[in-house]
matplotlib code that plots the C-alpha trace (Angstrom):
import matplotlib.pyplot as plt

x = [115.2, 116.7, 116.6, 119.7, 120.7, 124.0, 124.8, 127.8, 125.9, 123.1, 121.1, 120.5, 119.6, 117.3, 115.9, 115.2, 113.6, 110.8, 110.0, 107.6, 110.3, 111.3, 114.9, 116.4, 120.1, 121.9, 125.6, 128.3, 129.7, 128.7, 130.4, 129.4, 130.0, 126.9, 124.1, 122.2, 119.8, 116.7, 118.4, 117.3, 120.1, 119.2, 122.5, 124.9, 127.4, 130.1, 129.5, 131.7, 129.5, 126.1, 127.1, 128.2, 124.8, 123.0, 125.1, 124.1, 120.6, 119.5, 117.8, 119.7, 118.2, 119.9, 119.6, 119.5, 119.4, 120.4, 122.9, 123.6, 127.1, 127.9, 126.4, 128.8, 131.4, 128.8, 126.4, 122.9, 120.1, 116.9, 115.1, 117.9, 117.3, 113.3, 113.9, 116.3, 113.5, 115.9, 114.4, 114.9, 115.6, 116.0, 119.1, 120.3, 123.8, 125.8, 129.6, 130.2]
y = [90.8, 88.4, 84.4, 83.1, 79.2, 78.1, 75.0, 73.6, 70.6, 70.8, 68.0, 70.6, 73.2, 71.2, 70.0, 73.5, 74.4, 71.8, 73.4, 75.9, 78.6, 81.6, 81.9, 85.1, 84.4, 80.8, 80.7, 78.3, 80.1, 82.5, 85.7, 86.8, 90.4, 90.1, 88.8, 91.7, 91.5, 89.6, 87.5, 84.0, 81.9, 77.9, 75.8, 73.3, 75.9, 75.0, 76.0, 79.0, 80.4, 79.7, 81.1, 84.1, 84.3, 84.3, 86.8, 89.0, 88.9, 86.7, 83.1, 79.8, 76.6, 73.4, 71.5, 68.5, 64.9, 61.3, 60.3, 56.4, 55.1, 54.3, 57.8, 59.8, 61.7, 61.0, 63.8, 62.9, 64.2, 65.7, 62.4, 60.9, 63.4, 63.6, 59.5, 60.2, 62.8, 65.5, 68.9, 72.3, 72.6, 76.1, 76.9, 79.3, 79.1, 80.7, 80.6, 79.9]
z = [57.8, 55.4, 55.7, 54.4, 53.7, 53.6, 52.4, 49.6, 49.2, 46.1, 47.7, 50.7, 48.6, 46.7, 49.9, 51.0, 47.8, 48.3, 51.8, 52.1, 53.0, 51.5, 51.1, 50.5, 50.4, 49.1, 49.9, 49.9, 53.1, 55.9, 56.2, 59.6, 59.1, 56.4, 59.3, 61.1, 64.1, 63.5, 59.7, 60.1, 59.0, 58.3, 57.4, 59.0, 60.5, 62.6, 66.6, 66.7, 63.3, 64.8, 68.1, 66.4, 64.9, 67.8, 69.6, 66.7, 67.4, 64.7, 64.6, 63.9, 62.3, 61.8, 59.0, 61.0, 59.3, 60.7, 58.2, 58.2, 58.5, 54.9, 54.0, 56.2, 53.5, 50.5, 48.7, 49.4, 47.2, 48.3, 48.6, 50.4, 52.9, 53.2, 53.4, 56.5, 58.3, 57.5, 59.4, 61.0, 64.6, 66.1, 68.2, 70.4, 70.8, 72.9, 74.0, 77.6]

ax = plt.figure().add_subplot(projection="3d")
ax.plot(x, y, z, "-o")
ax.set_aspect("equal")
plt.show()
């Protein structure tokens, strides 16, 4: 099993880093043909990407974080993010 994050943004990855969670894989993108049954994969991925995950067998968590209005298109850092209750939700996602 292998718990992969994937995030471009270093505020994310900082984030993650302050968590009480191993992370055995950081990458900027998700190749899908890398994710095996029973990977846990934490990031923001498009739909299509996290429903792919799940159809492999493995577990999807969004990094889920209200972003304010004037935030939206701007890095955040790590505090920005605990300040806006940024967490991990788990998904299952799957393609009608």
């Amino acid at each position: 099993m292998t718990v992969w994050f994937i995030s471009r943004h270093q505020g994310a990855i900082d984030w993650i880093a302050q968590q009480s969670i191993h992370i055995d894989r950081f990458e900027q993108h998700l190749d899908i043909n890398d994710i095996q049954a029973d990977d846990i994969v934490i990031g923001t991925l498009p739909i299509h990407l996290a429903a792919q995950v799940c159809e492999k067998g493995a577990k999807f968590y969004f990094l889920s974080v209200n972003v304010a209005k004037e935030q939206r298109g701007k890095e955040l850092t790590a505090q920005q993010l605990t300040e806006q209750s940024c967490s991990l939700q788990p998904f299952f996602i799957q393609k009608l």
